[in-house]
C-alpha positions as CSV (number, residue, x, y, z in Angstrom):
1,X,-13.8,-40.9,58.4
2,X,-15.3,-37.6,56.8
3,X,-19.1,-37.6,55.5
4,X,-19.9,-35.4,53.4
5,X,-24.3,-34.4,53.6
6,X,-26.2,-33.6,50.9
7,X,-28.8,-30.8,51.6
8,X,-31.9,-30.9,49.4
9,X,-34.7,-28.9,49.5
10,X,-38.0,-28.2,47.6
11,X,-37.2,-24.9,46.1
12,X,-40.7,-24.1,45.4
13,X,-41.8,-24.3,49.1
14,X,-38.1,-22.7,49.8
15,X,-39.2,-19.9,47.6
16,X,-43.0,-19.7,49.0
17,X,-41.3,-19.0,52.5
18,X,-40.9,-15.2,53.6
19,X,-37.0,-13.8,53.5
20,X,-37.0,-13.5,57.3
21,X,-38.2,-17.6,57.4
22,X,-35.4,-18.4,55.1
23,X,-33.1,-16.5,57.0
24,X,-34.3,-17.9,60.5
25,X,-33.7,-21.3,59.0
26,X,-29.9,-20.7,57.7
27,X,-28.7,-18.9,60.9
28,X,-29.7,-21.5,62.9
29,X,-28.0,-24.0,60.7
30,X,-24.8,-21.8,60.8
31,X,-25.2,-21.9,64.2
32,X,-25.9,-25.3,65.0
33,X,-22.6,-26.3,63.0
34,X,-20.9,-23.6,63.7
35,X,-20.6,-24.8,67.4
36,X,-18.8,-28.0,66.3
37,X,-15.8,-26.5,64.0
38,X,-13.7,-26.1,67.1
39,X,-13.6,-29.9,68.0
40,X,-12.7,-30.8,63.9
41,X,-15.7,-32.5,63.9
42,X,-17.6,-29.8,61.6
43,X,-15.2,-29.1,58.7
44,X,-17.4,-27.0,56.3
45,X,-19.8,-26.6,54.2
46,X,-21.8,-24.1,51.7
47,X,-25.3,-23.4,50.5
48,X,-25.5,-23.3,46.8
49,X,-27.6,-21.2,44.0
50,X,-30.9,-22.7,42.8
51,X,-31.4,-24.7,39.4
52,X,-31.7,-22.3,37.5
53,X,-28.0,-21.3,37.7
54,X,-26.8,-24.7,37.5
55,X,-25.1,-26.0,33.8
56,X,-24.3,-29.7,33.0
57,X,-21.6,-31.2,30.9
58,X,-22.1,-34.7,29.5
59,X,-20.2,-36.9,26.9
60,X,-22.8,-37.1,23.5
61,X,-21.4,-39.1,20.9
62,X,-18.0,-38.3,21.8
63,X,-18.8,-34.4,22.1
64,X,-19.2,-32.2,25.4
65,X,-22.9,-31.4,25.6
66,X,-23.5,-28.6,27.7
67,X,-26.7,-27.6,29.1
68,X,-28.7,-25.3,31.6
69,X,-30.0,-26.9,34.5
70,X,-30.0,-30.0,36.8
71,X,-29.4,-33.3,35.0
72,X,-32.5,-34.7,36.4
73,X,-35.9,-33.2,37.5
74,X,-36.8,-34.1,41.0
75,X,-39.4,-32.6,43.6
76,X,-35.9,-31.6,45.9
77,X,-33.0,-30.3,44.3
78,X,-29.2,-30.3,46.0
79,X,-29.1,-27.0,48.0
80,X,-25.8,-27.3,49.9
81,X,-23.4,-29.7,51.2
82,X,-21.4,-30.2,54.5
83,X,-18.4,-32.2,55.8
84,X,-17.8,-33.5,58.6
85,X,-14.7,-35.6,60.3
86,X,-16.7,-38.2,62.7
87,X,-15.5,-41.6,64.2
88,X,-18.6,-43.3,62.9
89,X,-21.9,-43.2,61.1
90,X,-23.6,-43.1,64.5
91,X,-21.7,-39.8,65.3
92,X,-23.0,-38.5,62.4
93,X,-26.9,-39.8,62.5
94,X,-26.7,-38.0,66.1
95,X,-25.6,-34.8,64.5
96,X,-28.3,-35.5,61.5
97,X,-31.3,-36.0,63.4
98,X,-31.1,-33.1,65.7
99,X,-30.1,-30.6,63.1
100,X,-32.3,-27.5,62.3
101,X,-32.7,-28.0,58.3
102,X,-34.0,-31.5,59.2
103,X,-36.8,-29.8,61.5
104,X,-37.5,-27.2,58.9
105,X,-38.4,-29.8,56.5
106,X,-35.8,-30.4,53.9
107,X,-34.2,-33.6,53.6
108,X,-30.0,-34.5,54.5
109,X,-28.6,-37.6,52.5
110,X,-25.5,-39.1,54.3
111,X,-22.4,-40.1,52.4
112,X,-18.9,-41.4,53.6
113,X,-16.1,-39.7,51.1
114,X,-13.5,-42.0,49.8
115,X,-10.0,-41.1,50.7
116,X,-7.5,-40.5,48.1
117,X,-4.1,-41.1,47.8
118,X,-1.9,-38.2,48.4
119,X,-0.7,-36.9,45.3
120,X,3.0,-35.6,44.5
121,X,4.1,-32.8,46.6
């Protein structure tokens, strides 16, 4: 089954912490998940801009409404995402609870992805 986790982080402590903290923090992410691609169990993943760059689209009246930011304000905003391929949850909670973005204090929501059926050709 693939998982995909949701990274969130507070982007105002993110933002408080010097470059080389933020960039001790990613590369041992990388690294951590880096060391699990071979087995298929780590498929991917990518860390995204902050809220300011993000745009929503909804459905008003009928209408696209589009505007800048999140859809909702929250004290942690989505940062990044990964995807794993595990044989159950418990494979995953092992790989959740020892991983470095956990210790540095953000927050990793699990979710099992639905599968699809395979489209035409």
């Amino acid at each position: 089954m693939r998982y995909m986790l949701l990274i969130h982080k507070d982007e105002k402590w993110w933002d408080a912490l010097t470059e080389a903290e933020q960039q001790a923090i990613v590369q041992r992410a990388i690294d951590y998940s880096e060391a699990r691609r071979a087995s298929g169990f780590y498929l991917g993943g990518e860390r995204l801009q902050g809220t300011s760059t993000a745009t929503t689209v909804r459905l008003q009246s009928g209408k696209p409404l589009i505007t800048d930011g999140p859809f909702a304000e929250t004290k942690e905003q989505l940062a990044g995402y990964t995807i794993l391929d595990a044989k159950h949850l418990d494979e995953v909670l092992e790989f959740v609870t020892h991983h470095p973005l956990l210790r540095a204090g953000l927050s990793i929501e699990i979710r099992p992805m639905r599968d699809w059926p395979a489209g035409p050709g």
